[in-house]
N, C-alpha and C positions, 0 to 999 in steps of 0.2 A: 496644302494637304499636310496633315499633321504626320510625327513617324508615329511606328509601331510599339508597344510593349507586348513585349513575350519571354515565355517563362526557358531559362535550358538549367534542364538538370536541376531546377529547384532556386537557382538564381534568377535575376527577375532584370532585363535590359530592353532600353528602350535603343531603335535606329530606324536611318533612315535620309533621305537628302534633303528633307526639311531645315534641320540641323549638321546635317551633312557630315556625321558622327556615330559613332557604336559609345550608350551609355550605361554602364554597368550601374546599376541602382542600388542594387542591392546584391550581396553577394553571400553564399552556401559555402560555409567554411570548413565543414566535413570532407568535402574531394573539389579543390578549387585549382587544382595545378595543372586542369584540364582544359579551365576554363578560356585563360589569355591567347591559346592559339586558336578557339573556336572563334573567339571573338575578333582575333586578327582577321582569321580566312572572313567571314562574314563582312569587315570592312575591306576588307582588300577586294570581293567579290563585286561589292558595289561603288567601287571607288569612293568610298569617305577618307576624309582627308585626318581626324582627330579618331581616336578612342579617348574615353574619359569617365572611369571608376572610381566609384565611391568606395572608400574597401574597410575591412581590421587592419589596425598596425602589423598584426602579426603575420600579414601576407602582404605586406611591403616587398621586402626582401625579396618573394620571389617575382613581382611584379618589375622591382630594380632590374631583376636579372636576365627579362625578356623586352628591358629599352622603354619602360616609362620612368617617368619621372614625379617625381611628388611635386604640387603646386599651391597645395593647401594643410593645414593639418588641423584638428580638432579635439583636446583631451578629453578622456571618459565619455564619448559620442557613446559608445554602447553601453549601456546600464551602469554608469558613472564609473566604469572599470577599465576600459580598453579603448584605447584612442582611434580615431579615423583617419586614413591618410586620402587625399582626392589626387592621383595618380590620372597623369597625362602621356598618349604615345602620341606623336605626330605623321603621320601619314604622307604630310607635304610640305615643303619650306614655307608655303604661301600660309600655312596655317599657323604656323609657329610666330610668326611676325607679329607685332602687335606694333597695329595701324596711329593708336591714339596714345602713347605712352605719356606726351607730356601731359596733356588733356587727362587723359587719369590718374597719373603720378599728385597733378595739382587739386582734382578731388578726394585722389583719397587724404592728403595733405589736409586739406583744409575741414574731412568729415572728423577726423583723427585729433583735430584741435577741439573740435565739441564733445567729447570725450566727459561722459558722466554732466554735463552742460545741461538740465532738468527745463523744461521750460511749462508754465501753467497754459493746458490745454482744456478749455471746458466748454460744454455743450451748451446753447443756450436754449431757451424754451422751443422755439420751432425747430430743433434736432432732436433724432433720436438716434441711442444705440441702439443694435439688434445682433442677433445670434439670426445668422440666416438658417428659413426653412425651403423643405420643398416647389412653396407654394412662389421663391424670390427669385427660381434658378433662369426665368426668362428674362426678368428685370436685370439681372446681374449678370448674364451673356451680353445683353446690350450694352450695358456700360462697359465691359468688356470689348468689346468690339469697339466702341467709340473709340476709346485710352489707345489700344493695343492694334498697330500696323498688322504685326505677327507677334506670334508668343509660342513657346517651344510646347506649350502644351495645348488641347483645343477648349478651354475655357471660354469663346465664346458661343459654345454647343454646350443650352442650356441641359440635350441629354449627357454630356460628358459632365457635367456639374452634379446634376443628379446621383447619377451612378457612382461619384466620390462622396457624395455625401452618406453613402448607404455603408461605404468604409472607411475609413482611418479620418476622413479629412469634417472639418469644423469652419465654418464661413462665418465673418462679420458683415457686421456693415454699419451705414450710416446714412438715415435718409432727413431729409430735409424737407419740410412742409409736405411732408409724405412722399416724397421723392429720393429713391436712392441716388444718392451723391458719391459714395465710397466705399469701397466692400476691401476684402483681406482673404487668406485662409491660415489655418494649422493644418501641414499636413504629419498628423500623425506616426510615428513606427514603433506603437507602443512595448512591443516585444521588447525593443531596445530604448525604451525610455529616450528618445528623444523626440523631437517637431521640429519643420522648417517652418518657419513665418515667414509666406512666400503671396504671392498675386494680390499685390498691392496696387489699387487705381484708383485716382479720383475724376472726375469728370473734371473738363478743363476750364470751366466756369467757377467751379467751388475749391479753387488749390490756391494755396497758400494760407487755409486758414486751421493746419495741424493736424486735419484730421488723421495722417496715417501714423503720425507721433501718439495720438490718442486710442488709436486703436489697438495699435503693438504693445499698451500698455493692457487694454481689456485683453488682449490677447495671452501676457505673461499670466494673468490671474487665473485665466480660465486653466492653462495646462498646467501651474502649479498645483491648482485644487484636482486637477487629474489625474497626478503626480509624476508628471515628467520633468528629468532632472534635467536635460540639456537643450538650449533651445538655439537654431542655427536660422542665417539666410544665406540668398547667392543673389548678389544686388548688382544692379546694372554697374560696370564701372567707370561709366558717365555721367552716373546720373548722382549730381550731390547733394538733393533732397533727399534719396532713399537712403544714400548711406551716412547722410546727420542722422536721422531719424535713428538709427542703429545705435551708432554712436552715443549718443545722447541718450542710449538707454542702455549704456554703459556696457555693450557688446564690445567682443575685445576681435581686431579685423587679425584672418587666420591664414589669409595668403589671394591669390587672385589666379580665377582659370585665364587661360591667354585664350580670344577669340574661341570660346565656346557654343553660346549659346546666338540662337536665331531668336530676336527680339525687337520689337519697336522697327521691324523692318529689314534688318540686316544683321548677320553675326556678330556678336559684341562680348570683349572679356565680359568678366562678371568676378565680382568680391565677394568673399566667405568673409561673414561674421558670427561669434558665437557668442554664449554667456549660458551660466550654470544659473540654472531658477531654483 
């Protein structure tokens, strides 16, 4: 069962014990000094063990000052002016541990060496790219569901595909003798000129041959031409495919949340990457 998103006071947080976390998404910087103990009481009501906010630099400070912690950072995230800090409170010692240190220390290590590393990705004739439509949201729930144990969001409910598609977010893909093999998305915050390049999968028959390197690239073009300056991910920190792929496209790595997200089955850090388009 997926969590919830809902709106307080004009800030926008997703929770719930899927992720077993209160996720500030997005945050109303006009009266926000309100907001960290609603969102404590909230985790504290349901027993979540993390809070984990996306925030402005400018309310760092007062975030410091009610016991989170900065784990990530991001310059000019908001309209190339104002940097982003990804601010962690822990709830539980069990949370705060991170299980796989050396195992992700040696991935990011080794993503970190492919570093601006280009590699020729091209389609052959029985591929194609595609800008997904309405009409791909059940094909691309499936392949979701194949890829994805669990996933913090419900991407494989072709109506939750749908209904993003109608807002901010822009879906790839890539089918193969007419079969989708690969999909992606941009999710959008165009108010602040940035996109995550986030839901990356490929069926497990067609990997290893570049596609999501090839896609993050149709991807940088399309949000250039739409003129968003800053383009980020939150990549598994196990996984050393998705974050070459970053890497290699010259994303500079911005810090790592500790066991945040519910993915591929179980709660997993996850790596911030960014780069100015």
């Amino acid at each position: 069962m997926s969590d919830q998103v809902v709106k307080l006071a004009g800030s926008l947080i997703q929770h719930g014990s899927f992720n077993d976390r209160v996720y500030l998404m997005k945050l109303v910087t006009d009266d926000f000094e309100h907001l960290p103990s609603v969102i404590e009481e909230i985790a504290q009501e349901n027993n979540y063990s993390k809070i984990f906010s996306k925030i402005p630099v400018s309310a760092k400070e007062y975030f410091l000052s009610r016991g989170h912690v900065e784990e990530a950072h991001i310059p000019g995230f908001f309209n190339g002016d104002e940097d982003a800090s990804f601010m962690a409170k822990y709830l539980s010692q069990a949370r705060m541990e991170e299980l796989n240190t050396q195992e992700n220390t040696s991935v990011l290590k080794a993503a970190i060496s492919k570093f601006n590393v280009s590699k020729d990705v091209k389609l052959s004739d029985d591929e194609q790219f595609i800008v997904c439509s309405e009409t791909d949201t059940t094909e691309m729930a499936d392949l979701y569901r194949q890829v994805f144990p669990s996933y913090p969001f419900p991407i494989s409910d072709a109506t939750y595909l749908l209904k993003t598609m109608s807002e901010d977010f822009v879906y790839f893909g890539i089918r193969k003798h007419g079969k989708l093999v690969a999909v992606s998305s941009c999710e959008m915050d165009i108010a602040n000129s940035n996109v995550e390049m986030t839901d990356f999968a490929t069926v497990p028959e067609s990997r290893g041959k570049g596609y999501s390197y090839y896609l993050l690239a149709e991807m940088e073009t399309n949000m250039r031409d739409t003129g968003i300056k800053t383009a980020y991910t939150i990549a598994r920190a196990r996984s050393y495919g998705m974050n070459a792929v970053f890497s290699r496209h010259s994303y500079i790595y911005a810090g790592t949340l500790v066991n945040n997200t519910n993915i591929s089955g179980g709660i997993e850090s996850m790596n911030i990457w960014y780069k100015k388009l």
